[in-house]
C-alpha positions, 0 to 999 in steps of 0.5 A, spaced: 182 535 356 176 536 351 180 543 349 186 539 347 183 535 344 179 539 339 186 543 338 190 537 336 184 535 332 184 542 328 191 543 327 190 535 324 185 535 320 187 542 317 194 539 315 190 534 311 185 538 309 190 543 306 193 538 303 187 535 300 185 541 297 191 544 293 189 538 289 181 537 290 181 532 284 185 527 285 184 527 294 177 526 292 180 520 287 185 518 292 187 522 300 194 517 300 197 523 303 196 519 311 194 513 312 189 510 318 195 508 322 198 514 323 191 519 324 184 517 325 177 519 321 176 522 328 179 529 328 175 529 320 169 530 325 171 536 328 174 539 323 167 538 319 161 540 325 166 547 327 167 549 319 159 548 318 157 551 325 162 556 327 167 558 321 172 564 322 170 570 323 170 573 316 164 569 314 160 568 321 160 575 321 157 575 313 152 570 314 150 569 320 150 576 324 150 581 317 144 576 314 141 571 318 139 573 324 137 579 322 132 576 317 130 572 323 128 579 327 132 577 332 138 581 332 137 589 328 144 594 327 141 602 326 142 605 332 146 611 333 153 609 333 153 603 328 157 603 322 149 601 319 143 603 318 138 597 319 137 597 311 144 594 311 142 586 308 135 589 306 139 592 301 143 587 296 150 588 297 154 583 293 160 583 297 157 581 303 152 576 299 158 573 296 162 572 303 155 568 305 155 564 299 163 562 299 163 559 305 156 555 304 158 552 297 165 552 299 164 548 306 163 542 299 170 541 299 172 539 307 164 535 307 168 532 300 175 530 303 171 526 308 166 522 305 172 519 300 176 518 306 171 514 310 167 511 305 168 505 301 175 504 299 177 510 302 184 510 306 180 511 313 174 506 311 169 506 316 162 505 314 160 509 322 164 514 319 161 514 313 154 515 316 156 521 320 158 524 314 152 522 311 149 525 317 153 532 317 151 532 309 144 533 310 145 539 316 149 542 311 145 541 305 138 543 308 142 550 311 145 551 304 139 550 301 134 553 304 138 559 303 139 559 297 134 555 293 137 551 287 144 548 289 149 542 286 147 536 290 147 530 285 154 531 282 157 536 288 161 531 291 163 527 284 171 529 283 170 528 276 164 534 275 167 540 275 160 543 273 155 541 277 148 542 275 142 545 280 138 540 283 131 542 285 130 544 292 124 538 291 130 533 289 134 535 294 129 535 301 128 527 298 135 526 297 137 527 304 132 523 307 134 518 303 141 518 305 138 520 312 135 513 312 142 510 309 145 513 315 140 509 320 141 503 317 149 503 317 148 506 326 142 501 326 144 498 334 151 501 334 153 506 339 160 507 338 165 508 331 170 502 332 175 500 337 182 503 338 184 509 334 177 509 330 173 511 338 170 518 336 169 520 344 171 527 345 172 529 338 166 529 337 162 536 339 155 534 338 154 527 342 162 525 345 161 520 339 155 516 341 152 513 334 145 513 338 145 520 339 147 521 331 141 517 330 136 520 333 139 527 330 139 524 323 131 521 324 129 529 327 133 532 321 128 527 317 123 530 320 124 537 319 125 537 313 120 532 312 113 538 315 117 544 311 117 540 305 109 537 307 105 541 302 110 544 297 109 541 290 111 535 288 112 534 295 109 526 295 115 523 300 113 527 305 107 524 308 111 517 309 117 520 311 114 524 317 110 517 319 116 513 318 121 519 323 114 519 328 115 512 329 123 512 331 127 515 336 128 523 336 131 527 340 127 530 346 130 531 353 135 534 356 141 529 354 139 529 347 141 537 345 146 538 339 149 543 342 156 545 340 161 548 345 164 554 344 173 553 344 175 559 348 182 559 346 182 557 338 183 563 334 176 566 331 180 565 325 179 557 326 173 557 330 168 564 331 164 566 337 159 573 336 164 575 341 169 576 336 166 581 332 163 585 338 170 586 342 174 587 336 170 593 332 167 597 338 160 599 338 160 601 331 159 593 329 155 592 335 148 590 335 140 591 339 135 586 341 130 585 336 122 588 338 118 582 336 123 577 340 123 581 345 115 583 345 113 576 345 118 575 351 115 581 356 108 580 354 107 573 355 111 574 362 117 569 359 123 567 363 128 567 357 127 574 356 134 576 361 137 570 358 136 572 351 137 580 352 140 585 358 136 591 360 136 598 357 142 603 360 137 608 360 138 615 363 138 622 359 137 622 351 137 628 348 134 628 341 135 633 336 131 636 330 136 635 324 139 642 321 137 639 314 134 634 309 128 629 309 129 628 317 127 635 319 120 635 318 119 628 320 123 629 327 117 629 331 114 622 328 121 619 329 121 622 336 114 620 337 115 612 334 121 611 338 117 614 345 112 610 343 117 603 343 118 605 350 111 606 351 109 598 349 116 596 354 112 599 360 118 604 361 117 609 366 121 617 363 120 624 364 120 628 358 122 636 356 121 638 349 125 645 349 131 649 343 138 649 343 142 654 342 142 653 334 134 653 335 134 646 333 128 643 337 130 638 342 126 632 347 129 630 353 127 624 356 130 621 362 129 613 364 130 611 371 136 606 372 134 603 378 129 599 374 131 594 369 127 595 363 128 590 356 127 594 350 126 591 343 129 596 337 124 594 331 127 591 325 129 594 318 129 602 321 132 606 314 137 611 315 132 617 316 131 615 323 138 614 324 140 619 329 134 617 334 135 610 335 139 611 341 143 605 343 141 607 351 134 605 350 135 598 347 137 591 349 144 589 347 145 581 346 145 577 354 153 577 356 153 570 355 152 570 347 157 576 346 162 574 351 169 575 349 174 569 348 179 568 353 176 571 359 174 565 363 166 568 361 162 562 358 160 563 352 153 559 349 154 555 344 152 553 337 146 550 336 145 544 332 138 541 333 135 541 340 130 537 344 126 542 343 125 542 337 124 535 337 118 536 340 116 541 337 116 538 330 112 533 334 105 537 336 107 541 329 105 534 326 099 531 331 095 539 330 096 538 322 093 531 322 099 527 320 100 523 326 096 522 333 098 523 340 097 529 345 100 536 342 099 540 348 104 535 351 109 536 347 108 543 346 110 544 353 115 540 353 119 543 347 118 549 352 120 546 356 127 544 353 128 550 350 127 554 357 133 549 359 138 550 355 138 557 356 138 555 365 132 557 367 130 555 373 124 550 373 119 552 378 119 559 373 119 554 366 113 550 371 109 558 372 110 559 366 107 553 363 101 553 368 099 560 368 101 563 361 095 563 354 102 562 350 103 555 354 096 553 351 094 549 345 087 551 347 085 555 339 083 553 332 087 548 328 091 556 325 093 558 332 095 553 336 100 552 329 101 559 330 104 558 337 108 552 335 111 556 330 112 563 335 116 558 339 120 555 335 122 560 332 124 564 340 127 557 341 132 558 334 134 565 339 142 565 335 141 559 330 138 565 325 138 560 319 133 555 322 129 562 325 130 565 319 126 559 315 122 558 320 119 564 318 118 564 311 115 556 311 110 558 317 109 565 315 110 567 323 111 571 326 107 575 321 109 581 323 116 579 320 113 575 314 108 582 312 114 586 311 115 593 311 110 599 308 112 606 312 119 609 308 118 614 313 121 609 318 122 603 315 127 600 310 124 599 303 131 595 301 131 592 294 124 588 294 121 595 295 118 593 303 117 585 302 120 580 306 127 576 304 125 569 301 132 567 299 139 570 299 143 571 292 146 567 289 155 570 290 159 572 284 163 565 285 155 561 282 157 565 275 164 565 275 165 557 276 159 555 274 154 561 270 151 556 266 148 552 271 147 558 275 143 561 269 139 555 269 137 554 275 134 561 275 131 559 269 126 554 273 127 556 280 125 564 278 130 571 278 137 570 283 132 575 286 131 576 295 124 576 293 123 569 289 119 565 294 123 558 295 119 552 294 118 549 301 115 556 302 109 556 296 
């Protein structure tokens, strides 16, 4: 029934936003093409939450796998067979950079369409309504800002401003507390959107349409944004915002998850999955494990690690020396790094070096398949190493992350904001000083509702939390902020946005934030080995809008990757 629904809601609200959208001016000035009787601001909502977190193909390709992920080092491309090295995002490409950025800045118009229809004097008026959009509005504008910087926030939805101005990612992190705040207000005890026609229930993805659950979304989103933002420049609102969020409802056990259910039926041109990249493109668009996730996994004996990833294939490799160019005097380093990461694995193999009938020096190793071994490939290897990073001897995503549609196989969902998060934020807040309580209690909490959603046995969570150092908030004020950072960030594990942020705001893990030095084996990319800090902004920036955009890079700094974001000064 949730599936019918979800279809009729789709197919309702891309009629309406078809429609809205051949005229966006004068939909935003009057939507008369229905009226409340015949549809309901209900299926809006679906339409909003799956555009935002799980849009057609082209653009969940683009963004989120080609760049977001891959910043996050929680996905990497580079073996041998892949259409790319690893270098690819590293190195500024404009078309995939211009994918990413249309579908973000785009998502304005549908976010738009809504807000006029359900606010006041709207034709679907409900203030309800209005409040989840306000709420939708902040999930997208911390997503979109924190991408890019400088975005259009205060004139963004006005229909009479074509060109909106940037607003500083300081105005905007204060903004969308304040329509947060306005967001509780509006729910404030209630805990469903009206009667009749206006229930929301199933065509909301996130909560089945309870308002209290979209309240304590909106109150742990404030205090997201409200830490990241603590201790940026200008930042005055964000000690009174983290204190104000502390002291309200958040979202921290296992009923309050946002996650969003992948459909297995919609076509991936309305609503895509990694699945639909992974089985539509052969092994050439598929993609590894990363090493630092997957070290941190294996070395702290974590129960996730097979529920994030699948063992190695293993077996016999053969590496062989290249007949030219740059590669031939570096074989045996290559060789050597790539043994040396099923080394660090604990990969038991047997190894014999030998020739070829061209006279080409050869290694062969042979991995014993009997053993089930988890391999991370490391991040950002360049095309010189290409030909020995073989796809056998690293971690492919879990089956249930890259299932395909329509094969009765479950598929994980997307992840809106977690409980564990929740609690995170929470031990974050008491280990800085900004709140009192027990931040070891929360601490494993939020590993303990990460653990969950990924179905992990809770005697193995228990083990977990009771013998392992990773577990302990037990060091000096640095590392146990450390930890809290390296376990949002394993948690944020296929949402590569918040992953991504995660990294740039905390600087962990450090072995991303630090970037790359050695081209022998690395991706040097645009910014010459540094960590990305943003992305571009795409074509569509200057051809719609290029004064604004200019401006906006006149204060914020070059439209370059390496231009460090405010909330990360």
């Amino acid at each position: 029934m949730k599936k019918e629904i979800m279809r009729i809601g789709l197919a309702v609200a891309t009629l309406l936003f078809a429609i809205s959208c051949s005229d966006f001016d004068e939909i935003n000035v009057k939507p008369n093409a229905f009226t409340s009787d015949e549809v309901s601001a209900k299926y809006f909502v679906t339409e909003t939450q799956i555009q935002l977190y799980a849009p057609n193909r082209f653009p969940y390709w683009r963004a989120q796998l080609i760049h977001w992920d891959r910043f996050a080092g929680q996905f990497c491309f580079g073996f041998n067979g892949s259409w790319w090295t690893d270098a690819l995002s590293y190195d500024y490409n404009s078309g995939y950079t211009d994918a990413a950025y249309d579908y973000l800045a785009g998502y304005v118009t549908s976010l738009s369409a809504f807000m006029n229809f359900v606010g006041e004097g709207g034709e679907l008026e409900n203030q309800n309504y209005y409040a989840i959009g306000l709420i939708m509005k902040g999930l997208y504008y911390q997503t979109y800002t924190d991408v890019f910087g400088m975005v259009p926030y205060s004139e963004a939805l006005n229909p009479d401003i074509i060109t909106p101005t940037y607003d500083s990612q300081a105005a905007i992190y204060q903004g969308v507390i304040a329509e947060l705040d306005e967001a509780m207000d509006i729910i404030g005890d209630a805990t469903v959107t009206g009667d009749g026609v206006e229930v929301l229930a199933e065509n909301d993805l996130f909560f089945g349409g309870d308002l209290q659950q979209w309240k304590k979304l909106a109150n742990s989103l404030k205090l997201r944004m409200a830490l990241r933002a603590q201790g940026a420049p200008g930042a005055d609102f964000a000690t009174a915002a983290i204190a104000e969020a502390l002291a309200g409802d958040l979202l921290v056990t296992d009923m309050d998850n946002a996650l969003m259910e992948k459909d297995t039926e919609i076509s991936q041109w309305s609503n895509a999955a990694y699945g639909d990249v992974w089985h539509n493109f052969g092994v050439g668009s598929n993609w590894t494990v990363g090493k630092t996730l997957i070290d941190y996994l294996q070395t702290n004996n974590d129960p996730r690690l097979p529920m994030y990833a699948q063992p190695i294939d293993g077996g016999e490799v053969v590496f062989t020396e290249p007949v030219e160019g740059e590669g031939v005097a570096l074989f045996d380093k290559h060789v050597d790094f790539i043994l040396a990461q099923l080394d660090n694995a604990g990969v038991s193999y047997t190894r014999t070096d030998g020739t070829n009938g061209d006279g080409l020096a050869t290694v062969t190793i042979n991995v014993a398949t009997d053993t089930p071994y988890y391999v991370g490939q490391p991040t950002r290897l360049n095309g010189l190493i290409y030909t020995h990073v073989k796809e056998a001897l690293f971690s492919r995503p879990a089956e249930i992350i890259i299932n395909a549609k329509n094969q009765g196989n479950d598929i994980f969902p997307e992840i809106v904001f977690t409980a564990a998060e929740g609690n995170f934020l929470q031990a974050e807040a008491i280990v800085k000083g900004l709140a009192s309580g027990d931040a070891q209690t929360f601490y494993q909490e939020g590993i303990r509702q990460a653990m969950r959603i990924w179905n992990v046995d809770d005697a193995a969570i228990e083990t977990f939390l009771s013998t392992e150092d990773m577990a302990l908030l037990n060091g000096s004020t640095d590392e146990n902020l450390e930890k809290i950072s390296i376990q949002r960030w394993i948690a944020a594990f296929t949402d590569g946005g918040e992953a991504w942020a995660i990294v740039r705001d905390s600087g962990y893990p450090s072995e991303l934030a630090e970037g790359v030095s050695d081209y022998d084996l690395y991706s040097a990319g645009t910014l010459n080995g540094a960590y990305p800090q943003r992305m571009r902004y795409g074509t569509n920036a200057y051809n719609t809008n290029g004064p604004n955009t200019e401006a906006a890079n006149a204060t914020q700094g070059p439209d370059m990757q390496g231009t460090t974001l405010w909330f990360a000064q």
